[in-house]
VODRENSE-603242 format. One record per residue (C-alpha): x, y, z. Coordinates in steps of 0.02 Angstrom, whole numbers, plus 50000, padded with zeros to 5 digits. Layout:
XYZ...
end
This chain:
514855266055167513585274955059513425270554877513575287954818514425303154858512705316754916513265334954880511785345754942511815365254924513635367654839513895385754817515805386754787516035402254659514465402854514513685386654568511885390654617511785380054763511455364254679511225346554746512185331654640512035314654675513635304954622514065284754606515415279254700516795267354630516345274654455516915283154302516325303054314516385313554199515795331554221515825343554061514855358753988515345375053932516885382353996516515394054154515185382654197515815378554366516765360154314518075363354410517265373554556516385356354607517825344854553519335352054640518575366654760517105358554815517445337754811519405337054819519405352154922518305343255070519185324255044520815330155058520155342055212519275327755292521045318755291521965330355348520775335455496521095317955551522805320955560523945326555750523945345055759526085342555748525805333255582524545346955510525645358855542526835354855403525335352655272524415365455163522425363955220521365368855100519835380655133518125373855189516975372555021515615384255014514275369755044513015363855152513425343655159514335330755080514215312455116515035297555048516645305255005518335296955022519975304355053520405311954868521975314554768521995328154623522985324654459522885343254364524085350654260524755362954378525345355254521527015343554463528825354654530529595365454433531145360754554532515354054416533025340654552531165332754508531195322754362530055310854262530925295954380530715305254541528885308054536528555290754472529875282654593530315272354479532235281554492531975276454683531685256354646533205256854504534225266754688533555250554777534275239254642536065246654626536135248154796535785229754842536505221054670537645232254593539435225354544540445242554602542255246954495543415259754537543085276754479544955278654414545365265154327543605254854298544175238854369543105229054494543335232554662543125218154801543375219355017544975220455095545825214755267546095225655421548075220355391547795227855211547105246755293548605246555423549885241255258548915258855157548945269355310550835266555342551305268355182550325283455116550845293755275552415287855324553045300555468551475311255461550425314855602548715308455570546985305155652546055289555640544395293555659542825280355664541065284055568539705283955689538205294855600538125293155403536865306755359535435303355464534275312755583534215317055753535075321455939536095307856006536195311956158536175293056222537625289656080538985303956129538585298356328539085280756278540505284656193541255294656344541035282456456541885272656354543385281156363543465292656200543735311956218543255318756049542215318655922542135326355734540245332955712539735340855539541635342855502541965353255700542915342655822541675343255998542345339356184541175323156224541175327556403540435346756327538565350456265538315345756093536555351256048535995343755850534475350155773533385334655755532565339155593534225339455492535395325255449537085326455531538905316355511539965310755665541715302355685542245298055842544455300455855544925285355910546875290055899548115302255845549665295655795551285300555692551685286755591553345276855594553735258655630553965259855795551895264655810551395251755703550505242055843549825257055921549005261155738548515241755722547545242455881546745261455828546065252955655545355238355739544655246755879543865259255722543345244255626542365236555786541475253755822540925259555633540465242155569541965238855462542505256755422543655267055446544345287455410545865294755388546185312755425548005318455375548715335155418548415343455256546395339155293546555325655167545275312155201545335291855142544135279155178544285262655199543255246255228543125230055251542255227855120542715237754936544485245054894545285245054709546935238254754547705247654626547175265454644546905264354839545205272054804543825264454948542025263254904540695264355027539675250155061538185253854960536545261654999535195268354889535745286154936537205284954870536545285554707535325299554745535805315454674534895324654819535835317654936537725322954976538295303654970537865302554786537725321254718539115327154619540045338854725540395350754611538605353754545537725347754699536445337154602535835347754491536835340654305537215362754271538595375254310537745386654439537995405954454537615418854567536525433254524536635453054567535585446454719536475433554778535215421054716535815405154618535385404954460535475386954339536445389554171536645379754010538285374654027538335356154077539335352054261541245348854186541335335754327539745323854298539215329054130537585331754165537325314854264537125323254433538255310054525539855305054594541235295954502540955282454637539085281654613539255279354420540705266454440539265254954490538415242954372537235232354328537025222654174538425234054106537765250954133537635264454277536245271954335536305286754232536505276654062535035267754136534135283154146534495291253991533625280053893531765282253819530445270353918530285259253811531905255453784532085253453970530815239253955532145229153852533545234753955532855228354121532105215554041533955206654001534825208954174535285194054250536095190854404536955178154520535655163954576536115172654777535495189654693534295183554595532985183554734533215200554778533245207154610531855199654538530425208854647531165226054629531335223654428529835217154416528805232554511529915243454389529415234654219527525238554307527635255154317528685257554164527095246554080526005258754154526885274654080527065267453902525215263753907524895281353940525755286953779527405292653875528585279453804529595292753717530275299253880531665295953978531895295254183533125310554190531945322054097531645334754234529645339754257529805357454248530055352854039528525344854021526875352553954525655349754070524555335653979526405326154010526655330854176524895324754221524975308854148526595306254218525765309454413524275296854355525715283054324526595286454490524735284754578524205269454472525935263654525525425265554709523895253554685522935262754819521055257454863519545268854902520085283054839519125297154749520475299254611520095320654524520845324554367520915338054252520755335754062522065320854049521735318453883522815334853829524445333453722523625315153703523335308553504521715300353455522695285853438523175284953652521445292353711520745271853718522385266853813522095280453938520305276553969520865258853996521785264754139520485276154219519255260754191520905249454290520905262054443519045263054444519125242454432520415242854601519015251054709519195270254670518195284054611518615291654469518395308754408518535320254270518245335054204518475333754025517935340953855518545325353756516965319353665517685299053671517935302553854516255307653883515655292853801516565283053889516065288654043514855277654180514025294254237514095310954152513665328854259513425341754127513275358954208512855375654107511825381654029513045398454002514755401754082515095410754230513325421554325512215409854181513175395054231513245385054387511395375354360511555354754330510795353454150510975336454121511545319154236511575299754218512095289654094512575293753906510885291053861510185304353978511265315853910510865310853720508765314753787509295330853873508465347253743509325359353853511195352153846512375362753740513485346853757511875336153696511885346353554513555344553503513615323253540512025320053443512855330853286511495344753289512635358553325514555356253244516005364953195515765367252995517265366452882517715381552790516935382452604518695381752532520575381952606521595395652582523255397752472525015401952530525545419352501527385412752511527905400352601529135398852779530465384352766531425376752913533015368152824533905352252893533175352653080533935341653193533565347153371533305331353487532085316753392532185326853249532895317753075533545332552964532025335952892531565351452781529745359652848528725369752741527525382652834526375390352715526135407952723524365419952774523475404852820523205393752993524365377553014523985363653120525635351153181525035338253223525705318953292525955308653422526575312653609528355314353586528465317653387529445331453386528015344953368528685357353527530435355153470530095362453285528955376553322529615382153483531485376753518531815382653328530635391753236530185403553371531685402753459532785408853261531215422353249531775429453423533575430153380533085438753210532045449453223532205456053421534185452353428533865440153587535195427753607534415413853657535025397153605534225389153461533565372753430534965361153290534565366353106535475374852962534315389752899532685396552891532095403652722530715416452701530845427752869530965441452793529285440452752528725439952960529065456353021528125450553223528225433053307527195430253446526955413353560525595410253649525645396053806525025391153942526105398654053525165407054197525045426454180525615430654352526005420654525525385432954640523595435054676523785454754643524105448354475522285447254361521485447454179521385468154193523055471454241523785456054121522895464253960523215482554012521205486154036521635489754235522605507554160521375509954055519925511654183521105516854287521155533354178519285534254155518945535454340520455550354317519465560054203517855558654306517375575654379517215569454563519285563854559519775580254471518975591054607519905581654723521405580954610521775560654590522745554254473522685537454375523855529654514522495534354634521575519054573522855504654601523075493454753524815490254708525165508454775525015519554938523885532854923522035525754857522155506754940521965501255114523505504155220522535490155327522745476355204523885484055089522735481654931522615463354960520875465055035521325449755151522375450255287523085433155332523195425755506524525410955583523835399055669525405389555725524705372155757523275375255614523195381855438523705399855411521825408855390521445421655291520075435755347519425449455258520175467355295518855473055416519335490855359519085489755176517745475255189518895465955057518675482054921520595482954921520625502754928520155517155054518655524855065519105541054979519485532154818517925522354845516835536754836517355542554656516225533154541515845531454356513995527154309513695523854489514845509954495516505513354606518475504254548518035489354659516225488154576517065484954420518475474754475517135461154546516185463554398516275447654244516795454954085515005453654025514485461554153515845477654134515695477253940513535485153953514435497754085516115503353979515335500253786515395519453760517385518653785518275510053638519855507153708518835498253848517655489853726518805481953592519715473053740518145467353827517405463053678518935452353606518845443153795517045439753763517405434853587518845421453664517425414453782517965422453913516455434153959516045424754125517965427654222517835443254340519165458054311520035456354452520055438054461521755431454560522965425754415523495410054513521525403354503521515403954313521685387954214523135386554092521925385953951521125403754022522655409154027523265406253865521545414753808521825429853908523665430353822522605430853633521615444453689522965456853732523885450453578522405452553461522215470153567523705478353458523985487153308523815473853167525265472653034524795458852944526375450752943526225442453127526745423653150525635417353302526185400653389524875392753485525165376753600523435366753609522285382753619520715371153640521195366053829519795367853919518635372653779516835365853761516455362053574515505378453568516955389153637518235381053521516855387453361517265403053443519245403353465519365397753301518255410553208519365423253292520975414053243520295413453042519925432753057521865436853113522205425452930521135436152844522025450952890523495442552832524305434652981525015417652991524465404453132525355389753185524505378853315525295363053385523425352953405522825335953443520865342553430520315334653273518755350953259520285363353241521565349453115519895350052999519905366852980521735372252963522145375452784523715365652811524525349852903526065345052954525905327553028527715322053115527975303653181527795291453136527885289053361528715297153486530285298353544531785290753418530395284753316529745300153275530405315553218530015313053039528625320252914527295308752895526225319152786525975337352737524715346752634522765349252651521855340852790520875331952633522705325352575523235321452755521615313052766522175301752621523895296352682523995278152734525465281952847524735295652951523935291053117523125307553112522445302752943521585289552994520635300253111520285314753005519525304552909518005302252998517985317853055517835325152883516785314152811515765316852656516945331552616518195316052584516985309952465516205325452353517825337152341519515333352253521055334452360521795353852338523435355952315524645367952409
end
């Protein structure tokens, strides 16, 4: 195996066909400015051709059920290793997947119940132990005395296949019927199962009416039942009631049988363990106008919110259930698991599977995610969570010789977790895997065994390596913007003087989740940084209450709002607007010029040109969403796509429209010589020198360039934006509108994905919006944007029910000064002589 990974001639969007040269079983990281091409060689070029390579390796009836990825736009690579991406994007949404389901730690704790669990009836909570076959014949005759009633034996219990061989065995051993999926079948008839999807089968052993005189016919039916199903039998009265018993668990009191357990039975995905009334999911479902089912707020009135069955939770260990088990935060877990103890029989058994879950858990509170808890479903995690949460579950699988791609994991991290997390990227790389990043995080790139700095610009003037090797390369490198910024040439400077409150916005008594009743003070006309740990309560406050009481008041939503008794000074916020993540579209018709309303904007300029009024086109001429002006071929995708059965599904280019998207008769209008698809492929740099003369056009091309996002093409795919472009893109159509100057903007980390010089950038547009009398809130871990926020609002003192409290409020300078503050501590040094030469202003 080669000692390095050999890229030669990657061309994969705006890289310019550059060779790179990377170590193997090292730490990576490649930065520069954003739109460089980081993640066009990361994930489309390196991941993109490991995880291909795989695959490719793979039967044609395995591939078949796996999403191939496209062949990188590259000459060669050698040296690469299968590869496994960890970005921020790819954890479900699905609320069956939770924080314990990805990390399968949920699965061992299944394993544990299952095997050492001490099961107690569901009715009446006393512990249930096996009974006699004399015992079922006593229950059957006396809970359907002169009824007629089938005794039926379980032969499939939820599992896959055909069995053909089965149902042929059982006729020729006498039996006539048998109850499949809940539909009594002839045995001597076809009986055709899908062999992808689980079935259930009881074979009728007997139908009897019960009375004395039968009792030895119904002795002979249970044992018979018994010998067939492995110590288990069913009861189907006439009213369709069913009981079942076993050899092995019955409350004597309540007559209430308990499987034998499994670890499905304590899987809410499963039917053996869901709640039936909720099917798994913890929520009353409804159904839409379209017959879609929709999840609500209202808690299941059967499981309360547990997701399982009464005879699932009736198991324990140590005292508690598996859902008490997994409501807990992590590190609490730790303890709990910790203190089980068991029989010396069980003990054996026990100890491995507890042991890989105190690993894992280890793992998890290492990464700053202690504050969690195993039922917290995925979809509610930001995306710095969810990807830290998908590096546990893979540190957890302890694979070798992997090449390991990640995507800023340092966001939603503090300062005060970023050494933990490098200790377990240094682990992985330890275990024989290569590791690596694309980050922005200046200790990371420190840190880092090999650094690939790309640039010099973003997008057409990025794409060139500028810099590569270790640290100290870097530090040499006069071209590096990056250089620059690590050797303390080029920084963000703090602003001459903080600004006053022009009234101030107070949160009263908020309680929502972690938080401890505490009264928040948001000063008014000037930019606010929250700051703390993972897990402090930061989300909760701005969005789950402050935004979510703005909404209510001032747009009469009725949306539910986060615990706390009143919020004083609205009236003074006549606009609240929040600005995520969240991607803009999911479709690929979805892009930057339709998202900002630019597309119906150009749209109407091509209208007015002279060539489309002679031939009488409209604005609506010019969309692809639309008969009339796009291809009828491809339907304004400009790809059509192909099945391939056995292979991946490929996509070619319309071979009518060449991949323009519209006809030719719309193509043939143009405006400065450029036609609609010109402009659509063009980078907003690129369109702003063609469409200056057009303000509309210009002030939101401009405010994208001003954002750093000059290098992203117009008609750019939504889905292929990063979460921090797309937040970006959000800002510009925001900052787009009429200003009133009494606009709250929320801001969740704005700085993802920002190089130190785009970040001077965002944030000399964010302090012009506070000049015009706006207020900014951003929820922030970057310590370049806490310096320069007039105000701080530090929650903590941890995460989870640790945190939740105000560690320290006021100027960054006072923040700076608080013993308490982890953030403090930090600022410090990142203000620096300011702490020394100016007195501490007060708000």
């Amino acid at each position: 195996m080669l000692d390095e990974i050999i890229v030669k001639k990657a061309a994969q969007h705006n890289l310019k066909r550059i060779d790179v040269r990377l170590p193997r079983n090292r730490l990576i990281v490649i930065t520069g400015p954003s739109g460089s091409g980081k993640s066009s060689l990361a994930f489309d070029t390196l991941f993109a051709e490991g995880q291909r390579r795989y695959i490719k390796c793979m039967s044609a009836y395995a591939r078949q059920y796996m999403e191939m990825m496209e062949k990188p736009e590259v000459e060669s690579i050698e040296g690469i290793s299968p590869a496994i991406s960890i970005d921020q994007k790819t954890i479900s949404s699905n609320p069956r997947s939770t924080v314990g389901t990805v990390t399968e730690i949920y699965d061992l704790l299944r394993l544990l119940f299952a095997r050492v669990g001490v099961p107690h009836c569901p009715s009446c909570g006393r512990q249930v132990s096996p009974q006699t076959a004399e015992q079922i014949v006593g229950r059957i005759a006396e809970s359907a005395a002169q009824e007629k009633v089938k005794i039926l034996a379980p032969v499939i219990k939820g599992r896959k296949g055909e069995y053909h061989k089965l149902f042929d065995r059982l006729l020729r051993k006498g039996f006539v019927q048998i109850r499949v999926d809940g539909r009594f079948r002839d045995l001597d008839g076809p009986i055709v199962l899908e062999k992808t999807k689980k079935h259930a089968a009881e074979v009728l052993i007997d139908e009897i009416r019960i009375a004395p005189h039968s009792e030895r016919r119904l002795r002979e039916a249970v044992d018979r039942a018994l010998a067939i199903a492995d110590g288990e039998v069913l009861l189907l009265r006439q009213n369709a009631q069913e009981t079942y018993f076993s050899l092995k668990l019955l409350c004597p009191y309540c007559d209430i049988g308990i499987p034998e357990l499994e670890p499905r039975n304590f899987s809410f995905n499963s039917p053996y363990g869901a709640c039936p009334r909720c099917n798994g999911l913890g929520y009353r479902t409804v159904t839409d106008e379209w017959g879609e089912v929709e999840l609500t707020d209202d808690i299941c009135s059967e499981c309360h919110g547990t997701r399982l069955k009464p005879e699932s939770l009736s198991v324990k260990v140590g005292g508690k259930s598996i859902a008490d088990v997994s409501a807990v935060p992590l590190n609490r877990l730790i303890d709990d698991i910790s203190a089980f103890r068991h029989a010396a029989t069980q003990e054996i058994v026990a100890s491995k599977i507890q042991k890989e879950i105190l690993t894992r858990l280890a793992v998890m509170t290492e990464l700053g995610l202690a504050y969690l808890h195993l039922n917290r479903t995925t979809g509610s995690l930001s995306g710095g969570e969810a990807q830290r949460v998908r590096l546990a579950a893979q540190v957890g699988a302890r694979l070798r010789g992997i090449l390991y791609v990640l995507d800023e994991p340092t966001i939603g991290l503090h300062q005060r977790d970023n050494g933990r997390l490098l200790s377990l990227l240094r682990k992985i790389r330890d275990d024989g895997n290569s590791v690596l990043v694309v980050e922005h995080d200046e200790q990371t790139i420190r840190a880092a065994d090999f650094i690939l700095d790309l640039g010099p610009g973003a997008g057409e003037q990025g794409g060139f390596v500028v810099a590569e090797g270790p640290l100290s390369s870097i530090l040499a490198s006069p071209d590096s913007l990056t250089a620059k910024y690590l050797r303390g040439e080029a920084r963000i400077a703090l602003p001459a003087e903080r600004r006053k409150a022009k009234g101030w916005l107070t949160i009263l008594k908020a309680r929502e989740h972690n938080l401890k009743d505490i009264d928040v003070r948001i000063p008014l006309a000037c930019m606010t940084a929250v700051t703390g740990v993972s897990g402090s309560g930061k989300s909760t406050l701005v969005y789950d209450i402050l935004f979510r009481s703005l909404q209510n008041l001032l747009y009469n939503a009725k949306i539910r709002v986060g615990e706390h008794q009143a919020i004083r000074g609205a009236d003074k916020i006549d606009k609240v607007i929040s600005v995520d993540q969240k991607p803009i579209g999911r479709t690929p018709r979805s892009n930057p010029s339709t998202y900002t309303g630019l597309f119906t904007d150009l749209r109407q300029l091509f209208a007015r040109t002279q060539e489309a009024q002679v031939r009488g086109y409209g604005a609506g001429r010019f969309s692809f969403n639309v008969a009339g002006g796009r291809c009828e071929e491809c339907q304004g995708a400009g790809v059509k796509r192909v099945e391939m059965h056995f292979l991946p599904d490929v996509f070619v280019t319309c071979d009518r429209c060449g991949g323009r998207r519209y006809n030719k008769e719309t193509l043939a209008v143009r405006y400065k010589t450029k036609n609609i698809a010109d402009f659509l492929a063009m980078t907003v740099d690129e369109a702003y020198e063609y469409l200056k003369a057009q303000p509309q056009l210009k002030r939101k091309l401009s405010t994208l360039k001003r954002v750093g996002l000059g290098y992203i093409r117009l008609g750019q795919p939504a889905p292929t934006l990063s979460g921090g472009e797309a937040q970006r893109i959000k800002l510009t159509k925001e900052l787009s509108r009429r200003n009133t100057g009494g606009t709250l903007y929320l801001l969740d980390e704005p700085t993802t994905g920002l190089h130190f010089d785009d970040v001077r950038k965002l944030l000399e547009l964010l302090a012009e919006l506070v000049k015009l009398g706006n207020t900014v809130v951003i929820i922030e871990h970057n310590l370049e944007v806490i310096k320069v926020c007039d105000y701080i609002i530090d929650l903590g003192p941890e995460g989870g029910e640790e945190g939740g409290r105000i560690v320290a409020a006021g100027t960054p300078e006072a923040v700076a000064s608080s013993e308490a503050s982890f953030t403090g501590r930090y600022l410090k040094l990142a203000l620096g002589e300011r702490m020394n030469s100016q007195t501490h202003t007060e708000f």
